[in-house]
N, C-alpha and C positions, 0 to 999 in steps of 0.2 A: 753628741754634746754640742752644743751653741755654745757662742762667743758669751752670752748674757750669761753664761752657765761655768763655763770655764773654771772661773774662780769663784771660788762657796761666798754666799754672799756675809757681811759680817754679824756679830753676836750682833743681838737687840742693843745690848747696853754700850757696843763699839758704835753702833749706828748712832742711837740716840745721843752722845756724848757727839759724834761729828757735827752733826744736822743743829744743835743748840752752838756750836762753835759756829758754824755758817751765820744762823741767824745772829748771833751776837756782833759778826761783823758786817752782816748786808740788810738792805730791807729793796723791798722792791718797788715800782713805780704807785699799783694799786695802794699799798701799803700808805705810803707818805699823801696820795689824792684822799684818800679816804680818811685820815689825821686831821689835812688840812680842810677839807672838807665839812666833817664834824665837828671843828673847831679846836681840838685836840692836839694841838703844835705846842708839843715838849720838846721840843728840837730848834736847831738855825739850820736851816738848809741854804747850802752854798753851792751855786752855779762856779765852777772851778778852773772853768777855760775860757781864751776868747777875749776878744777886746771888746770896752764897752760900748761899741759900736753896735757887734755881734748882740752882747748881752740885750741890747736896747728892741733891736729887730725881736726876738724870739729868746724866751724864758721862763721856767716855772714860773706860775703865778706864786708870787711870796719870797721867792729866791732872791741872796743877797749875792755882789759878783765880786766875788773876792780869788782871782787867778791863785791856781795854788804859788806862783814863785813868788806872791808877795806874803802868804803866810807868816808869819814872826809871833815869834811871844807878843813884846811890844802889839802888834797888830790884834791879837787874840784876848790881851787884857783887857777891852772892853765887854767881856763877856765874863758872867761869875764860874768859876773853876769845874761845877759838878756840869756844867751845858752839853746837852749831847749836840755835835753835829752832824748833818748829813749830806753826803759830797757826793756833786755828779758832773757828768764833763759830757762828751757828745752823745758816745755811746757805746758797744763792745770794743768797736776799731780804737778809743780812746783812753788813753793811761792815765789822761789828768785828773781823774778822781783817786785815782790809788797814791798817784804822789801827793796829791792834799792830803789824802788819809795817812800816809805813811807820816809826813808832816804835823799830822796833828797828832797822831800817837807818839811822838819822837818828841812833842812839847807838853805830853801828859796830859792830852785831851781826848776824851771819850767822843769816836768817830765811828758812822757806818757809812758803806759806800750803798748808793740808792742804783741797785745794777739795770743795765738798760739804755739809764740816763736818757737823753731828749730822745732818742730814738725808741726808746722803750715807753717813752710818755706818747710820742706820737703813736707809734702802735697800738696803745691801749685807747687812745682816740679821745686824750686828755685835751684841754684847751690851752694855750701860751700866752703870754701878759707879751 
């Protein structure tokens, strides 16, 4: 018996109930090029780390740069309530998309983390504003 084997893998309907929990919190790099690409931006994607120095050199094309520590109500009111956002910060090494997102879930705002982030853009061999 292999490790891959070890433990029985789960019901269909435990599987498919996870993998719809995943997607409902992540989307991935392809995912949001391909959105913005077709034109199809139902979302605000927010570059989440970094000084806008940082932000200036290298960033989604489209991306807004809104550090997570300045997150606030106050600062999110300029957006209407049902807005999905979508948060990324460098890349797996970096937590500042989960604290935006925890942030935005914590102020009742519909958030996914766009996992990879600039390094998962680079990898896919996207192009930076």
């Amino acid at each position: 018996m292999s490790y891959v084997t070890d433990n029985p893998a789960a019901a269909p309907e435990i599987a498919a109930a996870h993998f719809l929990q995943r997607l409902s919190l992540e989307t991935d790099c392809d995912d949001v090029h391909s959105a913005m690409k077709a034109g199809d931006i139902d979302f605000v994607l927010l570059h989440v780390v970094g000084s806008p120095e940082a932000f200036a050199r290298r960033h989604i094309p489209g991306a807004l740069h809104l550090p997570h520590r300045e997150i606030s109500a106050e600062r999110m009111a300029q957006w209407p309530a049902d807005t999905l956002f979508v948060v990324y910060c460098a890349g797996p090494h970096c937590n500042g998309a989960d604290r935006a997102a925890l942030k935005l879930a914590r102020l009742g705002r519909a958030v996914k983390i766009m996992i990879g982030g600039i390094t998962g853009w680079a990898d896919e061999g996207f192009s930076f504003a």
